[in-house]
PDBQT receptor file of N, H, CA, C and O in Angstrom, charges set to zero:
ATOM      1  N   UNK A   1       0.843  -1.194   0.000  1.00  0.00    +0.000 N 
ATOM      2  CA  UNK A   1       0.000   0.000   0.000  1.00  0.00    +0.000 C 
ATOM      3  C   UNK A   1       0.887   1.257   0.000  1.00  0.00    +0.000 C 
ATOM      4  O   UNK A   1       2.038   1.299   0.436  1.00  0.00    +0.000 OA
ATOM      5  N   UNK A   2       0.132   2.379  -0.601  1.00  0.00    +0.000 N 
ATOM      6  H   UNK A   2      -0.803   2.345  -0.955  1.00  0.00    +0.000 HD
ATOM      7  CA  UNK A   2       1.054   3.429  -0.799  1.00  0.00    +0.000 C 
ATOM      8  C   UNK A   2       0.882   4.211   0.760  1.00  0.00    +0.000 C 
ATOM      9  O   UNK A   2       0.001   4.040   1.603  1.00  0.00    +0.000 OA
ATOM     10  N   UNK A   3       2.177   5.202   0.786  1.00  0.00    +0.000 N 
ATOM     11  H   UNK A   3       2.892   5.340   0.101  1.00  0.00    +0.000 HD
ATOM     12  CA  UNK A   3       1.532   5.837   2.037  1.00  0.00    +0.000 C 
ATOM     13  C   UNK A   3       0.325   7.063   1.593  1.00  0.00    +0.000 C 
ATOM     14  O   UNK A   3       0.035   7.658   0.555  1.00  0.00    +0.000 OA
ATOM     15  N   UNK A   4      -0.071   7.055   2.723  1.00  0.00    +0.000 N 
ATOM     16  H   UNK A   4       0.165   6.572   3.566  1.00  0.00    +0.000 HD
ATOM     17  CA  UNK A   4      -1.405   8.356   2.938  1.00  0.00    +0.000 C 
ATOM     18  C   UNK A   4      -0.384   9.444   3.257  1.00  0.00    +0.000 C 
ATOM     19  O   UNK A   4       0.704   9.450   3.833  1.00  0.00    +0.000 OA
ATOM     20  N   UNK A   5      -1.206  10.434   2.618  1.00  0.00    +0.000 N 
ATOM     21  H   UNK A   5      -2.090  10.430   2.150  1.00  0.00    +0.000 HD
ATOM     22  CA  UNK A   5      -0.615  12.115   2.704  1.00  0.00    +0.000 C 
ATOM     23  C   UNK A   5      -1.377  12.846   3.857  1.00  0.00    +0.000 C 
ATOM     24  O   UNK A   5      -2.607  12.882   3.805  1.00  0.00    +0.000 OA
ATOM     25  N   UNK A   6      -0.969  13.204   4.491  1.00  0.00    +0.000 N 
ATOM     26  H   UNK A   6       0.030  13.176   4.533  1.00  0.00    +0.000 HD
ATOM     27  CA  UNK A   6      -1.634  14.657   5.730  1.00  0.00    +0.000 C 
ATOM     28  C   UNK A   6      -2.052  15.466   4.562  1.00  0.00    +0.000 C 
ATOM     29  O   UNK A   6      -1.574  15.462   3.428  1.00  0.00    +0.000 OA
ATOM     30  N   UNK A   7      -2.964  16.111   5.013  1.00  0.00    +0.000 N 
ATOM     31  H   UNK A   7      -3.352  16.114   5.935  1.00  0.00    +0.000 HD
ATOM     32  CA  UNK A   7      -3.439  17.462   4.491  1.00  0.00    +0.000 C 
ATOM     33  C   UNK A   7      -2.602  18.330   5.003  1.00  0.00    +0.000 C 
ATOM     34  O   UNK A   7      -2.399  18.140   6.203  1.00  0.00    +0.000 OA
ATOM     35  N   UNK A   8      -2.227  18.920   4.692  1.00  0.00    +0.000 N 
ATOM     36  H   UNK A   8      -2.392  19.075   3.718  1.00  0.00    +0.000 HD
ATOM     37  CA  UNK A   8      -1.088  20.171   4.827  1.00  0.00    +0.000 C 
ATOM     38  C   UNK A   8      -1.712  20.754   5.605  1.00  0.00    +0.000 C 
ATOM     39  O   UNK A   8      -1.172  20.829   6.709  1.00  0.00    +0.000 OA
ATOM     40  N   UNK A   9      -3.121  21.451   5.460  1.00  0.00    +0.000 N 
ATOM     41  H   UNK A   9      -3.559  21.390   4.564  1.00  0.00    +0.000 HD
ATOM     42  CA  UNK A   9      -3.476  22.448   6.413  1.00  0.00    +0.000 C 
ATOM     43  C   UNK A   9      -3.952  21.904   7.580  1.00  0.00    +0.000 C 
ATOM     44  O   UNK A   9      -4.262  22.657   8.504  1.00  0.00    +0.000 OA
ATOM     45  N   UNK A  10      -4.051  20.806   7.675  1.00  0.00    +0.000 N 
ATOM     46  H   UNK A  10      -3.799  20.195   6.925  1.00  0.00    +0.000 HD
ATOM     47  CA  UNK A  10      -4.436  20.300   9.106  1.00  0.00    +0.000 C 
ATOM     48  C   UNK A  10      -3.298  20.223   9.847  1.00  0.00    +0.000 C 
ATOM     49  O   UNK A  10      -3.360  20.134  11.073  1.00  0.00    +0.000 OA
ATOM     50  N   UNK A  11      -1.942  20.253   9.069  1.00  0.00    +0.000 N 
ATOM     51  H   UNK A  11      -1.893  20.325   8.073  1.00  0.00    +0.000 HD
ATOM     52  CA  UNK A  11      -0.410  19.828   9.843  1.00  0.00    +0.000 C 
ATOM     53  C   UNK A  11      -0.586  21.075  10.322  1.00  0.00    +0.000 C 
ATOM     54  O   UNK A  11      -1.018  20.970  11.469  1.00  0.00    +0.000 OA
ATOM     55  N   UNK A  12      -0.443  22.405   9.954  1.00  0.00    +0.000 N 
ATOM     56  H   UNK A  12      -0.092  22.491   9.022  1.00  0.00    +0.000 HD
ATOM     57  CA  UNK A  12      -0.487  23.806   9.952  1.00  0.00    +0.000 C 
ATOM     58  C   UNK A  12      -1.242  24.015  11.855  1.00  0.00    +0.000 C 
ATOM     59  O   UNK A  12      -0.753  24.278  12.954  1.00  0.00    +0.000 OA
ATOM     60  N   UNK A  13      -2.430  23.756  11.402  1.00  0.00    +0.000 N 
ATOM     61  H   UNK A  13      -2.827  23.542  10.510  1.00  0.00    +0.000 HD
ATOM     62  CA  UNK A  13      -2.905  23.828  12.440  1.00  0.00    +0.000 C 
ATOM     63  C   UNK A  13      -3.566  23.435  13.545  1.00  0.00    +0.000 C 
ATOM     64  O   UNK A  13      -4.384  24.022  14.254  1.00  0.00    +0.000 OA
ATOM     65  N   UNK A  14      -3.001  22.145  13.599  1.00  0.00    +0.000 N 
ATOM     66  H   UNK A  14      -2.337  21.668  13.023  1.00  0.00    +0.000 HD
ATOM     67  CA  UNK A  14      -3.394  21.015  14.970  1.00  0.00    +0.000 C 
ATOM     68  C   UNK A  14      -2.551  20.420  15.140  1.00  0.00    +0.000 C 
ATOM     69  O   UNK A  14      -1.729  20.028  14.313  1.00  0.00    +0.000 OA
ATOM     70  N   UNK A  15      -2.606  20.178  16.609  1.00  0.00    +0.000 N 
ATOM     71  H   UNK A  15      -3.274  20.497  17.281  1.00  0.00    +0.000 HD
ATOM     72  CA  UNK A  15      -1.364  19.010  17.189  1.00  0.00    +0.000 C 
ATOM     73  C   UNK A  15      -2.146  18.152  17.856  1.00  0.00    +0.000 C 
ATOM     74  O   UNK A  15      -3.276  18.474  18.222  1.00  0.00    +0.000 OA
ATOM     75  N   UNK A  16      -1.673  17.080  18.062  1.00  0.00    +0.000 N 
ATOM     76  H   UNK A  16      -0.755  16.818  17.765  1.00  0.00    +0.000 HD
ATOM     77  CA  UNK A  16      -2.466  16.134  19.061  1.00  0.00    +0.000 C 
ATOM     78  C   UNK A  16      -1.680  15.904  20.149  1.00  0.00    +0.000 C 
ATOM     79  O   UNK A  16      -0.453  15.797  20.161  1.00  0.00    +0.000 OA
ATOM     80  N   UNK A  17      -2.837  15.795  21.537  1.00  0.00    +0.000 N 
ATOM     81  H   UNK A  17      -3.833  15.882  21.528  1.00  0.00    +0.000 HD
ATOM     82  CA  UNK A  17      -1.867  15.223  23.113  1.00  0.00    +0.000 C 
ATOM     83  C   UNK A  17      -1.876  13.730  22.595  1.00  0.00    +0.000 C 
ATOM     84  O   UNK A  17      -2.218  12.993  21.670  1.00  0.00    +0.000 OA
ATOM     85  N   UNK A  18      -1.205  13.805  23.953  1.00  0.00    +0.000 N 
ATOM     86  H   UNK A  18      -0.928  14.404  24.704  1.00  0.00    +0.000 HD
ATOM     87  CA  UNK A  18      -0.766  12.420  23.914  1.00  0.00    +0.000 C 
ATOM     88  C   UNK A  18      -1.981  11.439  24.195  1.00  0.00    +0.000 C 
ATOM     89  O   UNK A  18      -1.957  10.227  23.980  1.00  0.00    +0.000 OA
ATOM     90  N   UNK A  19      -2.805  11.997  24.593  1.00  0.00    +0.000 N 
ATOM     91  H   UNK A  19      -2.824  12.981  24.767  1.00  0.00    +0.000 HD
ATOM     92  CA  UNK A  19      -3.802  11.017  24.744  1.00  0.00    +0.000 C 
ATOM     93  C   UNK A  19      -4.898  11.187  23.491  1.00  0.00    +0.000 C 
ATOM     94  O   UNK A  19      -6.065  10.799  23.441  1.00  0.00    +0.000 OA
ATOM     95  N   UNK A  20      -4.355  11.678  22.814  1.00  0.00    +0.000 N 
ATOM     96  H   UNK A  20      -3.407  11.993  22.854  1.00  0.00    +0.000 HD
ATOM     97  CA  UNK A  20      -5.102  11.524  21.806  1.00  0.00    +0.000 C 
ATOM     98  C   UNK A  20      -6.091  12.941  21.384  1.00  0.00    +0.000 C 
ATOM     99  O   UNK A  20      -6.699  12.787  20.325  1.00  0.00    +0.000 OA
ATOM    100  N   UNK A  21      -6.287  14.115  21.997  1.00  0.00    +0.000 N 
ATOM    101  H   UNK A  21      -5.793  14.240  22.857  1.00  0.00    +0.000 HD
ATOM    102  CA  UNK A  21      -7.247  14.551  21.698  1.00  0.00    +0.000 C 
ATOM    103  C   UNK A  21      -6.684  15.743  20.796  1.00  0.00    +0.000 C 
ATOM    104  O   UNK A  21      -5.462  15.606  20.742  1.00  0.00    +0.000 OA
ATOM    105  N   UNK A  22      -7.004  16.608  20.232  1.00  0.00    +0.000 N 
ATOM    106  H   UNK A  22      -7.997  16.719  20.276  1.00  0.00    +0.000 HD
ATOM    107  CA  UNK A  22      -6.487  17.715  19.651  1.00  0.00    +0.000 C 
ATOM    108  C   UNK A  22      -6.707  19.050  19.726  1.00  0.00    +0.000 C 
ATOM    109  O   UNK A  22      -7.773  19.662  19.799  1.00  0.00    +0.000 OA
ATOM    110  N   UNK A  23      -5.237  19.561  19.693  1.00  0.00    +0.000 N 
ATOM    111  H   UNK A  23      -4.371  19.064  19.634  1.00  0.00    +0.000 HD
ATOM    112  CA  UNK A  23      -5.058  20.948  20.207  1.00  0.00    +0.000 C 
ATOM    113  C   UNK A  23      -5.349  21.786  18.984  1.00  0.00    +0.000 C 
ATOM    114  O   UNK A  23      -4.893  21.400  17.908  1.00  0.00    +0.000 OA
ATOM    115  N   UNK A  24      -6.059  22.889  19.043  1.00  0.00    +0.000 N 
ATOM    116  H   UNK A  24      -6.429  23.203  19.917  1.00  0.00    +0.000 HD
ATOM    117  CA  UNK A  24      -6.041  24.218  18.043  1.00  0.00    +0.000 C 
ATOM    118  C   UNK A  24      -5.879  25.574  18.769  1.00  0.00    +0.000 C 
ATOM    119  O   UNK A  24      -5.727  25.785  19.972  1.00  0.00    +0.000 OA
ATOM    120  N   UNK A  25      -5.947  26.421  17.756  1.00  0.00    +0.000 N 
ATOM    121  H   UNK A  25      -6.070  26.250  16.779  1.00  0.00    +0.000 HD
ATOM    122  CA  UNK A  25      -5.489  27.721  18.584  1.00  0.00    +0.000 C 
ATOM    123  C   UNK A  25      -7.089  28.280  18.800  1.00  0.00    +0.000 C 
ATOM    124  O   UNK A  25      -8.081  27.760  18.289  1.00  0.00    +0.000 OA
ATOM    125  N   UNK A  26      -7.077  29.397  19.633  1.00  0.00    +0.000 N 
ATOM    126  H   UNK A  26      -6.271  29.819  20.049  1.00  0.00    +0.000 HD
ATOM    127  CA  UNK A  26      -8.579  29.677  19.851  1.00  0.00    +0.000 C 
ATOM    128  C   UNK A  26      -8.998  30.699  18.452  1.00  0.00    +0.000 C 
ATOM    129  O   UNK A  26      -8.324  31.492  17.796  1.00  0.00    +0.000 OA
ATOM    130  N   UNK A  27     -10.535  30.225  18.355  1.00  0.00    +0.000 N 
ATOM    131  H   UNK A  27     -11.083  29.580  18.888  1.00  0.00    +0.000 HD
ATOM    132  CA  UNK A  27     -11.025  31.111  17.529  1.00  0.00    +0.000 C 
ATOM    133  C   UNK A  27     -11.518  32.661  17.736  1.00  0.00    +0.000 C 
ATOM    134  O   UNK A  27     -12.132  32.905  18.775  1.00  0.00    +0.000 OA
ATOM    135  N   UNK A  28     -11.335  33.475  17.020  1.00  0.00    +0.000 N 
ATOM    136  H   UNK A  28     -10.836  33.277  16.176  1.00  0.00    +0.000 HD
ATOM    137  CA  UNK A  28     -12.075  34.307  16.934  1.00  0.00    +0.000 C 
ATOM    138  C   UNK A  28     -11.057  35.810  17.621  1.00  0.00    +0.000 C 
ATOM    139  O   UNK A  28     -11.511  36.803  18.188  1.00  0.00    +0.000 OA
ATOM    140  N   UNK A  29      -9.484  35.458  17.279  1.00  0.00    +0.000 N 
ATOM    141  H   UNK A  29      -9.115  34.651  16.819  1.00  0.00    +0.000 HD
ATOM    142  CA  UNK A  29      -8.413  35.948  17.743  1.00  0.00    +0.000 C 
ATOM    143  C   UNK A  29      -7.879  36.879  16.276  1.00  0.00    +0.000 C 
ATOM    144  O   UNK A  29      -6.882  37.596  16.352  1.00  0.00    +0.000 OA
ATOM    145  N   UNK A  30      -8.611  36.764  15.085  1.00  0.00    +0.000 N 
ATOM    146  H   UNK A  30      -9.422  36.182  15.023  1.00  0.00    +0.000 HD
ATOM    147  CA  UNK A  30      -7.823  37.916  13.874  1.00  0.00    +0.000 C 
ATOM    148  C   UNK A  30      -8.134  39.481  13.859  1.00  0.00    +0.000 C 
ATOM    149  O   UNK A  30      -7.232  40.317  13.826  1.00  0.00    +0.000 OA
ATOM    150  N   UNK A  31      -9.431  39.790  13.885  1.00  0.00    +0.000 N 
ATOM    151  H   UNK A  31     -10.165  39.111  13.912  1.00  0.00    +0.000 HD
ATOM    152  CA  UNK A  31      -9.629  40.562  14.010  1.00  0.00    +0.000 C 
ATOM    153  C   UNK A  31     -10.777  41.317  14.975  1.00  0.00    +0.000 C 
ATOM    154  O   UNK A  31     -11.331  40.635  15.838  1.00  0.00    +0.000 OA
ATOM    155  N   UNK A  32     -11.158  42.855  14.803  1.00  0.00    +0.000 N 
ATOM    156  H   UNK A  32     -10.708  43.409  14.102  1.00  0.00    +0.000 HD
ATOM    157  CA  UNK A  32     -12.106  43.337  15.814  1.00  0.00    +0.000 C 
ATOM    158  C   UNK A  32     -11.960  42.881  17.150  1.00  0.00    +0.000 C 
ATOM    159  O   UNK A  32     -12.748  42.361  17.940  1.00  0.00    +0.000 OA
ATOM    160  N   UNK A  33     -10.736  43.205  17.215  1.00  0.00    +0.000 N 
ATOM    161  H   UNK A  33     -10.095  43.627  16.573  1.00  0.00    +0.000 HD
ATOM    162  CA  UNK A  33     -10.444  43.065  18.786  1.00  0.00    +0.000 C 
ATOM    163  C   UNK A  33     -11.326  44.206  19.641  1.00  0.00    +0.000 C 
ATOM    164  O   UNK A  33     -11.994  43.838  20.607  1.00  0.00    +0.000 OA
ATOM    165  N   UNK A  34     -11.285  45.742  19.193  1.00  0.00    +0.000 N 
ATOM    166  H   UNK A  34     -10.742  46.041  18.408  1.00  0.00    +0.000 HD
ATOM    167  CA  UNK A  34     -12.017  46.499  19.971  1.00  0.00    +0.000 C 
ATOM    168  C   UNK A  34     -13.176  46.433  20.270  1.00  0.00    +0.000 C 
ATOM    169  O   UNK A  34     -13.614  47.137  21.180  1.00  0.00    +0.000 OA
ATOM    170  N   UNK A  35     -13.916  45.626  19.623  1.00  0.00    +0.000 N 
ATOM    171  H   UNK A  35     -13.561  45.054  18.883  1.00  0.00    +0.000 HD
ATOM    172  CA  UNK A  35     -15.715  45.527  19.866  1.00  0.00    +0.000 C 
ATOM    173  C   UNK A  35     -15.747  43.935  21.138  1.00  0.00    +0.000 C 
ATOM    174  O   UNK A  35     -16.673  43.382  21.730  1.00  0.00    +0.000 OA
ATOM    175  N   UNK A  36     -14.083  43.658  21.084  1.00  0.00    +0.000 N 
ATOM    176  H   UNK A  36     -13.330  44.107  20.602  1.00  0.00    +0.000 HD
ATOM    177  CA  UNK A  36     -14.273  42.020  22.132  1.00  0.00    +0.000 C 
ATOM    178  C   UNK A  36     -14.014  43.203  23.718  1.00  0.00    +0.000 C 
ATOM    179  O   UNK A  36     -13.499  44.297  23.948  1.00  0.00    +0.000 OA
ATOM    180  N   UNK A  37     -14.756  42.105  24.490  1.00  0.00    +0.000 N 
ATOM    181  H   UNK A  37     -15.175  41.216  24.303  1.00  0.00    +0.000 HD
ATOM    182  CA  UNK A  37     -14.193  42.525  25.998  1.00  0.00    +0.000 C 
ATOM    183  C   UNK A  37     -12.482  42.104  26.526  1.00  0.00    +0.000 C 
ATOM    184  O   UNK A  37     -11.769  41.254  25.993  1.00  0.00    +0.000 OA
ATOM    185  N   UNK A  38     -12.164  42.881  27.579  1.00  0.00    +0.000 N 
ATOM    186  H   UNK A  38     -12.743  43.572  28.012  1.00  0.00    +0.000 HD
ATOM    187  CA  UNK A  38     -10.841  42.470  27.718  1.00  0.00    +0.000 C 
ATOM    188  C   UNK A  38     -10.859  40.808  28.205  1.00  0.00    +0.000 C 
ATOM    189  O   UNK A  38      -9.951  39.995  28.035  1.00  0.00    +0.000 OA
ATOM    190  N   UNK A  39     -11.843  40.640  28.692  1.00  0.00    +0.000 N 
ATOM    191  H   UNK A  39     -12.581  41.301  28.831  1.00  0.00    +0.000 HD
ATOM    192  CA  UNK A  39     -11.991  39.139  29.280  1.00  0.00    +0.000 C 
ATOM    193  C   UNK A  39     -11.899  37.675  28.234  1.00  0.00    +0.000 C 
ATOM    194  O   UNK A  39     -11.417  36.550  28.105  1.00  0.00    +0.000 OA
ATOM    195  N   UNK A  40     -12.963  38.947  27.522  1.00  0.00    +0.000 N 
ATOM    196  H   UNK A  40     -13.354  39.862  27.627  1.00  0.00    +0.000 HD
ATOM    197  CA  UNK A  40     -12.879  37.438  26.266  1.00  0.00    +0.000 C 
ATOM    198  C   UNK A  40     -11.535  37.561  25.437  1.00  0.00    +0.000 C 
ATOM    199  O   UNK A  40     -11.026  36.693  24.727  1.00  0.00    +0.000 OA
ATOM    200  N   UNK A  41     -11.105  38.774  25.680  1.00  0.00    +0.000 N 
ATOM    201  H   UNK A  41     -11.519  39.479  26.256  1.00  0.00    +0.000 HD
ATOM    202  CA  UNK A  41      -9.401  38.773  24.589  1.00  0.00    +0.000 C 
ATOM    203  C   UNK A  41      -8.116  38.056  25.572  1.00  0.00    +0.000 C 
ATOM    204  O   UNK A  41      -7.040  37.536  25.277  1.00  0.00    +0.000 OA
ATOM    205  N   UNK A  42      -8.764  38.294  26.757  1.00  0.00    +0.000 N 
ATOM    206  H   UNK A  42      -9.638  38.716  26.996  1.00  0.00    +0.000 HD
ATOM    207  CA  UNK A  42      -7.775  37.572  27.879  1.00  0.00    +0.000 C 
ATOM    208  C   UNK A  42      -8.242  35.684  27.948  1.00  0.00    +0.000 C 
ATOM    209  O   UNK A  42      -7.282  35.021  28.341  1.00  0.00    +0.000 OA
ATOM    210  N   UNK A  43      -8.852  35.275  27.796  1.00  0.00    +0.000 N 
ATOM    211  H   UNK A  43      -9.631  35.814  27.477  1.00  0.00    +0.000 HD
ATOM    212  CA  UNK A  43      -9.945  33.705  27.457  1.00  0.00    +0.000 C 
ATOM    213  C   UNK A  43      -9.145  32.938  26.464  1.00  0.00    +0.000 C 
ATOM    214  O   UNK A  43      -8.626  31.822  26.487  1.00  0.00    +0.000 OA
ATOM    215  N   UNK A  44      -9.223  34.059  25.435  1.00  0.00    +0.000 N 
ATOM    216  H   UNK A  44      -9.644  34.966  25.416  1.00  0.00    +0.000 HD
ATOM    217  CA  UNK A  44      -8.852  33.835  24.256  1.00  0.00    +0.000 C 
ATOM    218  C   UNK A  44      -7.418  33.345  24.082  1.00  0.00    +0.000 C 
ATOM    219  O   UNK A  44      -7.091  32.525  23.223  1.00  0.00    +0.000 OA
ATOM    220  N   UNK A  45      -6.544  33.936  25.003  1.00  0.00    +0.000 N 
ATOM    221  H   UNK A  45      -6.810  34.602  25.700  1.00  0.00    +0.000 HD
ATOM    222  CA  UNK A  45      -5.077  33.152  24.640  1.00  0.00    +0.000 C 
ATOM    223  C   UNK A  45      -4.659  31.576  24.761  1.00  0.00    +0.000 C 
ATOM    224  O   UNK A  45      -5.202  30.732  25.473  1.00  0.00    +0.000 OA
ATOM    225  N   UNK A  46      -3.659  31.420  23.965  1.00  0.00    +0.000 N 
ATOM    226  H   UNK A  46      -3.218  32.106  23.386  1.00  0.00    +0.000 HD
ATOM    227  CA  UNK A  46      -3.471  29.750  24.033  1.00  0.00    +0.000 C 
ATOM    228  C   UNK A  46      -3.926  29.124  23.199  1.00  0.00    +0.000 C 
ATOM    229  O   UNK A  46      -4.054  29.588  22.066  1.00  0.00    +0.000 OA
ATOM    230  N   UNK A  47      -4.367  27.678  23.577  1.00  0.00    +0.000 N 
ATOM    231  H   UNK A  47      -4.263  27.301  24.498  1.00  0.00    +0.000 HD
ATOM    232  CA  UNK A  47      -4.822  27.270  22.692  1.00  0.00    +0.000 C 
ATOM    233  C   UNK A  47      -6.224  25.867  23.454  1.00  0.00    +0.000 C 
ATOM    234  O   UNK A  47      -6.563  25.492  24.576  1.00  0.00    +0.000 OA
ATOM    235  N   UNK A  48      -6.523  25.617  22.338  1.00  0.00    +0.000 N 
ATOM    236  H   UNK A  48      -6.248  25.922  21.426  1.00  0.00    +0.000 HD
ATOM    237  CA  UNK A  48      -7.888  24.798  22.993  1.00  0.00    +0.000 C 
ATOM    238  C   UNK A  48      -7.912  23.323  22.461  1.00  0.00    +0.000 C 
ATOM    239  O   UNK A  48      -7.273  22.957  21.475  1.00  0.00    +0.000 OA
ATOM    240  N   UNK A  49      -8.878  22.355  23.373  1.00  0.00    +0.000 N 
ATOM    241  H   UNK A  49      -9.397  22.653  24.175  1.00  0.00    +0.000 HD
ATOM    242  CA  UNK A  49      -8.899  21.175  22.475  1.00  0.00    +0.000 C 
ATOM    243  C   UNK A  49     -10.444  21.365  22.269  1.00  0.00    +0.000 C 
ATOM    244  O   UNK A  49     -11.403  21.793  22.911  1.00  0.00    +0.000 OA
ATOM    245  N   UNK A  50     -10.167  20.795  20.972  1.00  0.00    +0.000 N 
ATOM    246  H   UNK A  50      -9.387  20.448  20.451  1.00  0.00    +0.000 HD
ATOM    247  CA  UNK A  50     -11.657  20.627  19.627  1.00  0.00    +0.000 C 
ATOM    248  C   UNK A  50     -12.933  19.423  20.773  1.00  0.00    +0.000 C 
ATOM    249  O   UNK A  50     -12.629  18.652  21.683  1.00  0.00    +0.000 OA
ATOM    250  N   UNK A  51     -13.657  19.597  20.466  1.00  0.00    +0.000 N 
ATOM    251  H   UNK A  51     -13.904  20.224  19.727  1.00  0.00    +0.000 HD
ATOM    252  CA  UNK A  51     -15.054  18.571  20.660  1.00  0.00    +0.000 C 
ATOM    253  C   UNK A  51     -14.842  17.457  20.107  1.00  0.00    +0.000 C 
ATOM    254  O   UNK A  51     -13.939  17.294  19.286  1.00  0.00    +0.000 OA
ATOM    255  N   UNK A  52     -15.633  16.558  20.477  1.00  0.00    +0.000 N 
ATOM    256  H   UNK A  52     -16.366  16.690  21.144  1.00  0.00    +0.000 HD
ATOM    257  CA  UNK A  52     -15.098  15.013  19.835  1.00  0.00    +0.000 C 
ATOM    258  C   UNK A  52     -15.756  15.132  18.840  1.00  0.00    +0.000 C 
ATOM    259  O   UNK A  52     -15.254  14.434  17.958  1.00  0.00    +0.000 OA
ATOM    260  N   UNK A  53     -16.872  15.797  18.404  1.00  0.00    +0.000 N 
ATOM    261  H   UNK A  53     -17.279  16.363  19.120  1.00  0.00    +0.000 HD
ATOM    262  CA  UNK A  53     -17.448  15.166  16.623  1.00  0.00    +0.000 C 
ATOM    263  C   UNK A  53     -15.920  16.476  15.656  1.00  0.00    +0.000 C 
ATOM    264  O   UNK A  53     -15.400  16.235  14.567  1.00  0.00    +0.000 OA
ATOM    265  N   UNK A  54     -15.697  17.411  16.338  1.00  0.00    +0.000 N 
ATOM    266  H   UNK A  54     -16.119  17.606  17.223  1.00  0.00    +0.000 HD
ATOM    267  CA  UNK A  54     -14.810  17.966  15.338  1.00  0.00    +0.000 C 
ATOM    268  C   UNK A  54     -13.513  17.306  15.541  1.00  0.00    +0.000 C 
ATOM    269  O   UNK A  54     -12.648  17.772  14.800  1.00  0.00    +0.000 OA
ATOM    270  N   UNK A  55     -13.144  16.438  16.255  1.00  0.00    +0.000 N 
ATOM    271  H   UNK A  55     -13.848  16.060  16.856  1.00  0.00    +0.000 HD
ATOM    272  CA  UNK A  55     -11.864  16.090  16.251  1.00  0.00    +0.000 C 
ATOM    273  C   UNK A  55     -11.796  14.623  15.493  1.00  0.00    +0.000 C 
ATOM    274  O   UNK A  55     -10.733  14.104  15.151  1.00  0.00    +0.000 OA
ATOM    275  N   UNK A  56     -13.088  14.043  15.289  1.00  0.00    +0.000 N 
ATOM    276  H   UNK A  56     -13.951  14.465  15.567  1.00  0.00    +0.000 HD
ATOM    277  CA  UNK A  56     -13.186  12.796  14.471  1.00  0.00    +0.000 C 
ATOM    278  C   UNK A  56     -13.096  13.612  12.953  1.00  0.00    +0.000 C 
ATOM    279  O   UNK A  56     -12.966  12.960  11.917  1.00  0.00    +0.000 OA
ATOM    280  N   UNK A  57     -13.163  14.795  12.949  1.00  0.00    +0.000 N 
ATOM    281  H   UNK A  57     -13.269  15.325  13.791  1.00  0.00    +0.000 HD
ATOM    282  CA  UNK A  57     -13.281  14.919  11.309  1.00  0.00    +0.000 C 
ATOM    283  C   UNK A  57     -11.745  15.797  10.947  1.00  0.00    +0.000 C 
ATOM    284  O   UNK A  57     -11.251  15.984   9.835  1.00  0.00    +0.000 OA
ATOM    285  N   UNK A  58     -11.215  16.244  12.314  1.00  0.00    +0.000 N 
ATOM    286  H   UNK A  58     -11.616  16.093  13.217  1.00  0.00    +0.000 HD
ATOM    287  CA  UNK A  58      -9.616  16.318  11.672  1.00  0.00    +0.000 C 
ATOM    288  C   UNK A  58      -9.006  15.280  11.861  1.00  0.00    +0.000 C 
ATOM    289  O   UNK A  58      -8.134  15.221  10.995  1.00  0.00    +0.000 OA
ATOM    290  N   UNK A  59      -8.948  14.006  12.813  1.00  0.00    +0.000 N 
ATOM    291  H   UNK A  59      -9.657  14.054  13.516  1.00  0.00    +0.000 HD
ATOM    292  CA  UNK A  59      -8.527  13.141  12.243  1.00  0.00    +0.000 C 
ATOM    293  C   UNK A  59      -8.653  11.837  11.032  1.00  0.00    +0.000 C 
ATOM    294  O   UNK A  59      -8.189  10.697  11.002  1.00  0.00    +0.000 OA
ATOM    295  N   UNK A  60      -9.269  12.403  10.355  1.00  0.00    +0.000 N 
ATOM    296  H   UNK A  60      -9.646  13.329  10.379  1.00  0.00    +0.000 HD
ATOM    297  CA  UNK A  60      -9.450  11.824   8.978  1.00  0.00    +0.000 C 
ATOM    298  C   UNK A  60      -8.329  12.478   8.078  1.00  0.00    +0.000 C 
ATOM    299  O   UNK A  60      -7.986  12.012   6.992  1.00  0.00    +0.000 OA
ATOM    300  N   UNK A  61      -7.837  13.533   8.616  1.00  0.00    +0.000 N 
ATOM    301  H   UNK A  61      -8.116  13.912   9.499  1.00  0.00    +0.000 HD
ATOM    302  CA  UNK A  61      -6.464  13.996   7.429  1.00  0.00    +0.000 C 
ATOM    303  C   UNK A  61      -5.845  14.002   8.148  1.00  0.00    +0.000 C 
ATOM    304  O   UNK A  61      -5.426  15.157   8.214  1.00  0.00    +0.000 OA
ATOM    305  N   UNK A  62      -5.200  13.161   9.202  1.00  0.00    +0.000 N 
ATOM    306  H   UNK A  62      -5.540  12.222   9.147  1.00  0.00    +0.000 HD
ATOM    307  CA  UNK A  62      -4.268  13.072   9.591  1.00  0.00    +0.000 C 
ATOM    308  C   UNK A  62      -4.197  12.052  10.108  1.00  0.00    +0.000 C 
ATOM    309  O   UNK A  62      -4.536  11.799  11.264  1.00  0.00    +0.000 OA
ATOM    310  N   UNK A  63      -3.423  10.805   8.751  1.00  0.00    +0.000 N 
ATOM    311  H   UNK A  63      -3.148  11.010   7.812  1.00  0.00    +0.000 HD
ATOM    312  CA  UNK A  63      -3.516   9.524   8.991  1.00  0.00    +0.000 C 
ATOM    313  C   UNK A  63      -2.464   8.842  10.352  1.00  0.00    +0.000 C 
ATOM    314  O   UNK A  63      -2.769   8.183  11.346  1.00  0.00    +0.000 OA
ATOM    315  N   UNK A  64      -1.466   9.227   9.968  1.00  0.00    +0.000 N 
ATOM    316  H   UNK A  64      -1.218   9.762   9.160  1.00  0.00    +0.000 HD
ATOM    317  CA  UNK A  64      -0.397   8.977  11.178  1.00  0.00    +0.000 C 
ATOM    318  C   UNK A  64      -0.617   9.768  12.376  1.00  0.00    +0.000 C 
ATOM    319  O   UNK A  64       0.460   9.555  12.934  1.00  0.00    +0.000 OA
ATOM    320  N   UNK A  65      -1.179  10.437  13.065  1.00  0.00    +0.000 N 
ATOM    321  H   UNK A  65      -2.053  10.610  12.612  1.00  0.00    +0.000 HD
ATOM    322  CA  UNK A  65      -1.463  11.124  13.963  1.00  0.00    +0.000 C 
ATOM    323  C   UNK A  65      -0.508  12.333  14.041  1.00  0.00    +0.000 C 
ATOM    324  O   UNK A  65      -0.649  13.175  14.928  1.00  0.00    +0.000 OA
TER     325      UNK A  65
């Protein structure tokens, strides 16, 4: 069998723990920061893990983990 390719943009922007679940950065961090509260711009740093129905559908492009 040939190998499977990652989707590039999923390499870009997810990592997985070790236990399996996956990390992204938080949404809603590009623009119109002035209309956000400082709380939610302070919330906002870091990064987050996805829900399990969205993390079953990035790991479909990312065969090797």
């Amino acid at each position: 069998m040939p190998k499977l390719k990652t989707k590039s943009g999923v390499k870009k922007r997810f990592k997985l723990t070790k236990s399996g679940k996956v990390k992204a950065g938080q949404a809603g961090k590009r623009h119109g920061m002035i209309k956000r509260t400082n709380k939610q711009i302070r919330n906002k740093r870091g990064t987050t893990i996805l829900c399990s129905a969205d993390a079953r559908i990035v790991k479909q492009f990312m065969p090797y983990g």
